[in-house]
Steps between C-alpha positions, in 0.01 A plus 500: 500500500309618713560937527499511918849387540568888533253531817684184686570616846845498583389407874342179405847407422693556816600257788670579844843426434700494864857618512635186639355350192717644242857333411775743568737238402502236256564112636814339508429283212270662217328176383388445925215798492126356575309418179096536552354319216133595408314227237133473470419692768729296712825651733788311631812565636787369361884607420633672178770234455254300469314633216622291219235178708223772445543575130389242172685477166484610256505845628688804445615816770578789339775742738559877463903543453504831568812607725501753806746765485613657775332808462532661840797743491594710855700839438628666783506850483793727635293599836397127533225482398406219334294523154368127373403470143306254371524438153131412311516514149724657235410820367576686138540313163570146617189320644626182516586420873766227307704741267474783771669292755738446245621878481841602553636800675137682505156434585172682570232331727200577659544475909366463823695733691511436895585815716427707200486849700855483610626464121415884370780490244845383377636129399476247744840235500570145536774367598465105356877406556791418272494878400175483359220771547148513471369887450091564537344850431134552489308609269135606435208344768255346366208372751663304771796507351806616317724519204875385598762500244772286636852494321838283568796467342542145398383295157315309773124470441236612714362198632898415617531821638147456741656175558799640626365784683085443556353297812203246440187650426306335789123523548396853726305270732814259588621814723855454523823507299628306248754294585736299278324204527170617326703598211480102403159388711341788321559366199390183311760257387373533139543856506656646122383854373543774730212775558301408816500732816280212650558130515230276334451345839356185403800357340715524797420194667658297199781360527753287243419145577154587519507633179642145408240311663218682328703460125521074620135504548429626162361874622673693228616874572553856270532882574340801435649834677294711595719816716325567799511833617439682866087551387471176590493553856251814449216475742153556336412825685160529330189351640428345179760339226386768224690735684808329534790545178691225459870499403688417157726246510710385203444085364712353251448170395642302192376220255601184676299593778203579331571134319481296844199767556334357218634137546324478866180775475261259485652292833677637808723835552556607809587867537769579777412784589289792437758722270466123309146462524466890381754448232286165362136711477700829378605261196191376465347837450746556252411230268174614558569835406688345162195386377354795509722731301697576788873678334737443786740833496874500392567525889259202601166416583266666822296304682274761688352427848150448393564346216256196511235724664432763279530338160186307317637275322282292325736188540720384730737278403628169679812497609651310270381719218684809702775403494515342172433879364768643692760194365349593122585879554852347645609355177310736291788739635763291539520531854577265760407727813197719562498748752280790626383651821168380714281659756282290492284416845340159574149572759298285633229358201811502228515152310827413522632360117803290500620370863271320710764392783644820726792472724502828700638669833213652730483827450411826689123592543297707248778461270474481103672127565260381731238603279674263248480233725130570528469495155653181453345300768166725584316548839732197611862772545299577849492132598871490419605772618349464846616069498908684469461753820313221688793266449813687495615568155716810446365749266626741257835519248739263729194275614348156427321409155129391407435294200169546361307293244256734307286453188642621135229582271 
């Protein structure tokens, strides 16, 4: 590939996004959001309930399951003040976002802390009804952030007690609170393994008999999870990409999944959604890695940000072959999940490896998504972009959908 994907200019991927263009609010109905559909260069309108009309079988979509958690907690300190913690990743021995939302009684995580000055000392408390109490003390800063050890006296786990007590992580830009509502429309209906302090936005506009009408018309469907965490809505601040870090996000995938991969690589998958789409070429990297020597580590495999930019490989592998490496290693180890950690970032002149269909949400200028979009669908993400704010589709996390038709090498 070719080396200048570090000088790209973060301003040659921006847009003027108008306020009154962003989705505050999700639609009555999920499956009633706008649906731009981009194929051979061509863009119509149409509506996402619709989408099964627009799709051929035999294909397959491949969902990320990941759950939100409610990762917002407000503490109210004794002169009023109110503290707001927002919980990012767990911190200590267990790196598993899974297992450490399955704690009991104590856990340490790494936090945003909102109104940090007014919180010098002492153990925040609260209350979370029925007798129950949640206590938070902080710990150590590290960059933007800090420590918070957070105990309770109940077998309950973690994830139940965020439940309980937390607020829906929604996106900084939809500027207002959560209300109970978004702690279902924020979610997507196939939602299973907690970790995500962002939704994977795509998938909201699903809905059950949708799902149906897709599995009549013979487009088949599997998961990967990929937990999406708050650097996903990290604005590139550099004027080029090289200076941007991307953030690691946990992906755990099993066997079955990698069979349907397999079964369907050399037809149609269509990735919903970027954490899907990023989860897809992460594996592919993998199996790449695999063939060459690559030992994954007792606590799972790293997929580093440039990982298909600085490596010369002598061959790359079809997808097929990928993935067929990472099933070998699979059964080699008796193992019927893989998982790992990615950073992995998708620029414009990437060759994307295993999906060539993209269902996505618009997303916020000079973003690393947008520049995914780019990727997939080239010089073209302009055209698009500019067809949605000319004929009012709603933008962002609770906004309408594109589906794009790309090339898979």
């Amino acid at each position: 590939m070719n080396r200048s994907y570090r000088e790209i200019s973060t301003e040659q991927y921006t847009y003027h996004l108008p306020q009154e263009k962003i989705a505050f609010k999700p639609l009555e109905e999920r499956d009633a959001s706008k649906l731009l559909v981009y194929r051979n260069g061509n863009i119509e309108a149409h509506t996402f309930r619709n989408i099964a009309d627009l799709l051929e079988a035999p294909s397959l979509m491949v969902f990320n399951n990941t759950r939100v958690v409610q990762a917002r907690l407000v503490f109210q300190k004794e002169s009023g003040a109110l503290i707001e913690i927002f919980c990012l990743e767990p911190s200590g021995s267990i790196r598993d976002i899974q297992l450490a939302l399955q704690q009991q009684r104590s856990a340490t995580w790494f936090c945003l802390v909102g109104n940090a000055k007014k919180w010098k000392q002492g153990t925040l408390s609260l209350d979370m009804g029925n007798g129950l109490t949640l206590k938070a003390t902080k710990g150590e800063k590290h960059q933007d952030g800090f420590l918070i050890q957070f105990n309770w006296d109940t077998d309950h786990g973690f994830a139940e007690i965020l439940d309980r007590a937390g607020k829906t992580p929604l996106p900084p830009y939809i500027g207002r609170k959560a209300e109970d509502d978004d702690k279902i429309r924020y979610q997507t209906i196939y939602a299973r393994n907690d970790g995500s302090v962002a939704a994977p936005t795509a998938g909201l506009h699903f809905t059950p008999g949708l799902m149906s009408q897709l599995n009549q018309k013979g487009v088949a469907h599997t998961y990967v999870t990929l937990h999406v965490g708050a650097g996903t809505f990290k604005p590139v601040s550099s004027a080029t990409i090289g200076g941007h870090q991307m953030h690691r996000e946990q992906i755990i995938v099993d066997k079955d999944t990698l069979g349907a991969l397999l079964k369907h690589c050399s037809g149609t998958i269509i990735s919903i959604g970027t954490t899907s789409l990023r989860t897809l070429e992460s594996l592919y990297w993998l199996g790449v890695k695999l063939m060459h020597g690559y030992d994954i580590p007792p606590d799972g495999f790293r997929i580093s940000q440039w990982e298909p930019y600085e490596n010369d490989y002598q061959h790359l592998p079809r997808a097929g072959e990928a993935l067929e490496k990472i099933v070998t290693f699979m059964e080699e180890n008796r193992q019927h999940t893989i998982a790992g950690e990615t950073s992995l970032i998708i620029v414009p002149g990437y060759r994307i490896r295993i999906a060539n269909v993209l269902v996505t949400n618009f997303h916020q200028p000079g973003s690393t998504l947008l520049l995914l979009v780019a990727a997939f669908c080239g010089d073209d993400w302009e055209r698009i972009y500019q067809y949605a704010l000319g004929n009012e589709f709603r933008f962002l996390s609770y906004g309408d959908s594109c589906l794009l038709f790309g090339k898979r090498d």
